[in-house]
C-alpha positions as CSV (number, residue, x, y, z in Angstrom):
1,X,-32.2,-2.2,38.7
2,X,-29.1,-2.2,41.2
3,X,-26.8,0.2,42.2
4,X,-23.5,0.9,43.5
5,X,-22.7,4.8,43.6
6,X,-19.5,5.4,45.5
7,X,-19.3,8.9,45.7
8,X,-21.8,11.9,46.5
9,X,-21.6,14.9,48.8
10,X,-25.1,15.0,50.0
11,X,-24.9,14.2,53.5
12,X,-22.3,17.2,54.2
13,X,-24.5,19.2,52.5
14,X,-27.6,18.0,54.9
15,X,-25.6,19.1,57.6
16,X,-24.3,22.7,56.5
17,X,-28.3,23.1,55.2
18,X,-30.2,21.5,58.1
19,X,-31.8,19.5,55.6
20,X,-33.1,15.9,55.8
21,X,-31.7,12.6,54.6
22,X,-35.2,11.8,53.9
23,X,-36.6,14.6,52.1
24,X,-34.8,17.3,50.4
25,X,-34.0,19.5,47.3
26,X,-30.6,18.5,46.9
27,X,-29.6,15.5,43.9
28,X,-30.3,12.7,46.5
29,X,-32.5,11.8,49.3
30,X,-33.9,8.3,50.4
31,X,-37.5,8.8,48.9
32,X,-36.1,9.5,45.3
33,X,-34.0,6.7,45.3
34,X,-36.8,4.4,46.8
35,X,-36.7,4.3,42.7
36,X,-33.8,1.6,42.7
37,X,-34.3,-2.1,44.0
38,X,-30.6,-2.4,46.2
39,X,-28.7,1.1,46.4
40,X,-25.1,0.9,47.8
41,X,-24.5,4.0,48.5
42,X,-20.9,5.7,49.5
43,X,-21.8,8.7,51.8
44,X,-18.5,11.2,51.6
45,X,-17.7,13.6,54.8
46,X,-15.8,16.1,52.7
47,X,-13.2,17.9,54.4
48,X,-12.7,21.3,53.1
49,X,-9.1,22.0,52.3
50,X,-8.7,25.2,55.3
51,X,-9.6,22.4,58.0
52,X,-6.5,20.7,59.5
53,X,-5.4,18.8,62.4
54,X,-8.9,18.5,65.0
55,X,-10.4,21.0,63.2
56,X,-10.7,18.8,60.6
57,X,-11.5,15.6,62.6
58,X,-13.9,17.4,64.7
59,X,-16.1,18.3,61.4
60,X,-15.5,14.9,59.8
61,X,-17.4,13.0,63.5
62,X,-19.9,16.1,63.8
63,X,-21.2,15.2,59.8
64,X,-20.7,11.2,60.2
65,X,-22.9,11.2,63.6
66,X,-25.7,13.5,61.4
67,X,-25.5,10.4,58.7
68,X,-25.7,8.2,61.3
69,X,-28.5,9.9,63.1
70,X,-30.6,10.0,59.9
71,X,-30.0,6.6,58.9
72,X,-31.4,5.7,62.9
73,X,-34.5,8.2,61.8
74,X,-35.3,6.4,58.6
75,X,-34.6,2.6,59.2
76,X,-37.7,1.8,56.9
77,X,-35.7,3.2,54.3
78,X,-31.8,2.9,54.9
79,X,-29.4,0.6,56.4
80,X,-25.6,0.6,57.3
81,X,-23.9,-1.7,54.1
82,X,-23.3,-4.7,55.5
83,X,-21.5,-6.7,52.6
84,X,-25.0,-8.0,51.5
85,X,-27.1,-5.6,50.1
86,X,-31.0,-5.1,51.3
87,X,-33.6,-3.5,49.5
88,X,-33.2,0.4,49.8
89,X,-30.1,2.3,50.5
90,X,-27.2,0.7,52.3
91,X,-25.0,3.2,53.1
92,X,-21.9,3.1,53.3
93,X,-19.3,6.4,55.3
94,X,-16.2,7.3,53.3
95,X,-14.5,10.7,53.5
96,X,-13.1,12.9,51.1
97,X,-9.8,14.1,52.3
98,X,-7.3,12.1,54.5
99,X,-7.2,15.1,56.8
100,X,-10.4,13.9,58.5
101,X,-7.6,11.5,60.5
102,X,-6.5,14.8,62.1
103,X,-2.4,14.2,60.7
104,X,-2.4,10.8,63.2
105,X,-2.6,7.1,62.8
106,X,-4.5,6.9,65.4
107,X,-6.7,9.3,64.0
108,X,-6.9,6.5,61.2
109,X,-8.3,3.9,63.6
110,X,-11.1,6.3,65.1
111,X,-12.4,6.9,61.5
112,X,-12.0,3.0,61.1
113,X,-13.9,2.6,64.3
114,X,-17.1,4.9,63.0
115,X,-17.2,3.0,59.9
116,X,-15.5,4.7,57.1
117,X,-14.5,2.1,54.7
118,X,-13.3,4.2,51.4
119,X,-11.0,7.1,51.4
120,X,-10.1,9.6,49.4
121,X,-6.4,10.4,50.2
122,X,-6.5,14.7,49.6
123,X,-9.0,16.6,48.0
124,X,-7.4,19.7,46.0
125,X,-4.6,20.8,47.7
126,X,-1.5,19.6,49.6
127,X,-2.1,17.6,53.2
128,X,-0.2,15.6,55.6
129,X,-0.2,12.5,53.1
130,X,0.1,13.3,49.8
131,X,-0.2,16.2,47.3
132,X,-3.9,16.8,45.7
133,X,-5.0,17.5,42.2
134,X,-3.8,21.4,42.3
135,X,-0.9,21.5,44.1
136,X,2.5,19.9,43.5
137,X,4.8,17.4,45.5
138,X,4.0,13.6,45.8
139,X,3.5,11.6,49.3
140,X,4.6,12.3,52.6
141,X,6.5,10.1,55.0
142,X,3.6,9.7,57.2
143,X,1.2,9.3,54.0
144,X,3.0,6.1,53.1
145,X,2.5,4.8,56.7
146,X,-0.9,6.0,56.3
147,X,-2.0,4.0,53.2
148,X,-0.6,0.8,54.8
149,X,-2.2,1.8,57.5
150,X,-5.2,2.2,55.9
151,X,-5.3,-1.3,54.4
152,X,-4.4,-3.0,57.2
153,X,-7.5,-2.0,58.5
154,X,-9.8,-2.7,55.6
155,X,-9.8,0.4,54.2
156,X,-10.3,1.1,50.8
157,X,-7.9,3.8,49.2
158,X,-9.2,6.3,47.1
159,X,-7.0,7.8,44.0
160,X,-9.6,10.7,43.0
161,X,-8.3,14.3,44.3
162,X,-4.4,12.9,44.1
163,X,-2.1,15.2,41.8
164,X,0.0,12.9,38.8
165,X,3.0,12.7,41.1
166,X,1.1,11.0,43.9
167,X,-1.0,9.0,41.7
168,X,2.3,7.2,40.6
169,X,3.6,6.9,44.3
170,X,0.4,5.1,45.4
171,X,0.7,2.3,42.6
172,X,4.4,1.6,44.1
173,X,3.3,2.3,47.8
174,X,-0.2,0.2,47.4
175,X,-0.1,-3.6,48.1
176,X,-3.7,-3.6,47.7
177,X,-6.8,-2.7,45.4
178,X,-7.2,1.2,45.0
179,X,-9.7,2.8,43.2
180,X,-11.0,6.4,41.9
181,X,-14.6,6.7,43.2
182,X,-15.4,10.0,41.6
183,X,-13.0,10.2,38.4
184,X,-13.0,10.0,34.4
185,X,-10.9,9.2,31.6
186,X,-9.3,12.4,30.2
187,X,-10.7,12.2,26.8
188,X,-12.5,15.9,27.5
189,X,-10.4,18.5,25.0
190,X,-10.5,21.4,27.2
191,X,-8.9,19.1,30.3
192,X,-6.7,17.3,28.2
193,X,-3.9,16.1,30.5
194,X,-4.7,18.5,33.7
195,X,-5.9,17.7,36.9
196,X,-8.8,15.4,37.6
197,X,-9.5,12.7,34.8
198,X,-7.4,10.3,34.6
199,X,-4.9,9.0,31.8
200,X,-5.0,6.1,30.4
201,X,-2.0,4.9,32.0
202,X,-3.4,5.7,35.4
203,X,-6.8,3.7,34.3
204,X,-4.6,0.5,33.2
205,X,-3.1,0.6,36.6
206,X,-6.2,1.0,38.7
207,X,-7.8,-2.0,36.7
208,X,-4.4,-4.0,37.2
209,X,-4.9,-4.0,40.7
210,X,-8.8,-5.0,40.3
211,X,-10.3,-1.4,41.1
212,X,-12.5,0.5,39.6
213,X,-13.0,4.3,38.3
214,X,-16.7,5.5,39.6
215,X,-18.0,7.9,36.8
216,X,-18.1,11.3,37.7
217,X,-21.5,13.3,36.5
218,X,-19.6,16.7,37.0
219,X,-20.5,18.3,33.6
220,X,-17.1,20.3,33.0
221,X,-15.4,16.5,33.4
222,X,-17.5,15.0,30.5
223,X,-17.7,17.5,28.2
224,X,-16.2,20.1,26.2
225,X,-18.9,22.6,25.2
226,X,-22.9,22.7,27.4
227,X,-22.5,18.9,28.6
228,X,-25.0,16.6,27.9
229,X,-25.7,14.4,30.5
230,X,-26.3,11.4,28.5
231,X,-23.9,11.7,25.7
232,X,-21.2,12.6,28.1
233,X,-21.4,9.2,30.1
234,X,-21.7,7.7,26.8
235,X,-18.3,8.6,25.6
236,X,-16.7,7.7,29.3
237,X,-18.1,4.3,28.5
238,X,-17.4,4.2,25.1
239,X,-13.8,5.0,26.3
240,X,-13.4,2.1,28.9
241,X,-15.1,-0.7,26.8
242,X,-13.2,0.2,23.6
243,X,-9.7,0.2,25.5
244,X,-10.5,-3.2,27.6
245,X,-11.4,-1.5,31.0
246,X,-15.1,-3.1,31.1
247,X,-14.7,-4.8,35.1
248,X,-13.1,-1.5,35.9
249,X,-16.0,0.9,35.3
250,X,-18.2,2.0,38.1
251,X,-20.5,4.9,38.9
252,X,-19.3,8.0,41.1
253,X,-21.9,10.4,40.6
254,X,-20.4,13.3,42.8
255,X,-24.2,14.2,43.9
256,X,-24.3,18.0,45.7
257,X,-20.3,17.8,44.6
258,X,-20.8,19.6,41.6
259,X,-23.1,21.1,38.7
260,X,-24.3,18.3,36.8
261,X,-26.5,18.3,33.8
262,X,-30.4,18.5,34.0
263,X,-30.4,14.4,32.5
264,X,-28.7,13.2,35.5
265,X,-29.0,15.4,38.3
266,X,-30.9,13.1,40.9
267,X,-30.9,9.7,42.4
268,X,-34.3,9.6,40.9
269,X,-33.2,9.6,37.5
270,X,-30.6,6.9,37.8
271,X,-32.9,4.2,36.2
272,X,-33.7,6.5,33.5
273,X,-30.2,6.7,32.3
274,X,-29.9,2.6,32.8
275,X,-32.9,2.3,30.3
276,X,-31.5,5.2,27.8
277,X,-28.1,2.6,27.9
278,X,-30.0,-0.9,27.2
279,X,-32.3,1.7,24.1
280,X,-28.8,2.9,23.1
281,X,-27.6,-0.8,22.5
282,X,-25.1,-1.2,25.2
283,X,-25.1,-5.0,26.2
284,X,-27.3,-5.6,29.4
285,X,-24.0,-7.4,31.0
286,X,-22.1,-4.0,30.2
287,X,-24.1,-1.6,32.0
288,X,-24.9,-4.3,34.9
289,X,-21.4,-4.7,35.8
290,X,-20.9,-0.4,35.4
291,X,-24.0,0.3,38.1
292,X,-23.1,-2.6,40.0
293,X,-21.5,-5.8,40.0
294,X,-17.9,-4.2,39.3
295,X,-18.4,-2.2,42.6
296,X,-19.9,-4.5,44.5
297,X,-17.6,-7.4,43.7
298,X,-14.8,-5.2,45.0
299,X,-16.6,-3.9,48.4
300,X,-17.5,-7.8,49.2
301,X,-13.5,-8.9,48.3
């Protein structure tokens, strides 16, 4: 089994903690996921909303040169994603809040220059680019510099985290493919049409422009009532193979993001849930293109 998983938390985490890439007791470290043939995965620096300006870009290089460092310590086990996967984990930098640029362009080009390639545009509240999923207002003058920006570099823009308003600006700003890494279809009663999962509306347009929504493994954004692990991913794909969406499904696990439900909570149980699909009855093609060839086809274009 392969994998693209373009979302988790854990390496922020490692830093805060002290802990190891290698070895830990947070959802994901390299041993556990020594599970999975070829692992793509998207490390996120999250930027905590009270960090601005080079506050925030000093925190986003101190927690990308501790992935770094770790990936140096454990080259028997991890690589830098290269566009053609090895066996083991290829990691790949993103960040998780536009504010990591420190409010500059040329901010942009340094986090270019140590290798982020995806990036989520705000997390929860308002930034310099754009308003996030619980605040209001759309983009910024300087966030619609920022996304061309962004793309003229290689960059790949990041939806998840953006409030409605926003959303709908990027699909008129954009002039290339965006995606949500960490994001699901708002079929979940209690979240039904507020803040994080996305509409169907939003979905159509993200799979118009050949992205891809990563499935998020936060309980509260599968489920109404005790989430089942499982059964909640089961419904998200239900959702997107029933409406049309099957090359825009991905995984987006949100590892050491969120609480997540005892099923899936760990790299190591990633193959478990591919083999509960196939018993299921999902085609093999299905869930092949959802854990990785949707993703990767994307990263490689």
């Amino acid at each position: 089994m392969n994998l693209v998983d373009l979302h988790c938390d854990t390496i922020g985490e490692c830093y805060k903690r002290k802990l190891a890439l290698r070895n830990n007791n947070l959802h994901f470290d390299l041993e556990r996921a020594s599970g999975i043939n070829k692992l793509v995965q998207s490390f996120a620096v999250w930027i905590p909303d009270e960090l601005r300006g080079k506050e925030a870009s000093e925190y986003f290089e101190n927690v990308s040169d501790y992935l770094y460092s770790q990936i140096e310590e454990n080259s028997d086990k991890a690589t830098v994603f290269n566009g053609n996967p090895s066996v083991g984990v290829n990691a790949i930098l993103s960040v998780e809040g536009g504010s990591a640029a420190g409010g500059s362009l040329e901010g942009l080009e340094r986090l270019h220059e140590k290798g982020v390639r995806i990036i989520t545009l705000t997390w929860n509240a308002r930034n310099e680019i754009a308003g996030g999923a619980f605040s209001d207002g759309g983009f910024t003058q300087f966030g619609k510099e920022f996304v061309k920006k962004a793309e003229s570099l290689g960059i790949i823009i990041d939806a998840s985290h953006l409030n409605r308003e926003s959303f709908f600006e990027l699909a008129d700003i954009a002039g290339k493919t965006f995606i949500a890494s960490h994001s699901n279809a708002d079929i979940v009663n209690k979240l039904k049409g507020k803040k994080r999962n996305l509409t169907y509306e939003q979905v159509k347009i993200i799979n118009e422009f050949g992205g891809v929504v990563g499935i998020n493994f936060y309980n509260a954004f599968l489920d109404d009532e005790n989430a089942e692990g499982v059964d909640g991913v089961c419904r998200q794909i239900d959702w997107f193979l029933e409406n049309g969406f099957e090359k825009a499904i991905a995984i987006g696990s949100d590892f050491d993001g969120c609480t997540i439900n005892g099923q899936i909570n760990g790299v190591e149980k990633m193959k478990p849930l591919y083999e509960e699909l196939l018993k299921r009855g999902y085609p093999q093609k299905s869930i092949d293109d959802m854990f990785f060839y949707n993703a990767i086809r994307l990263l490689n274009r």
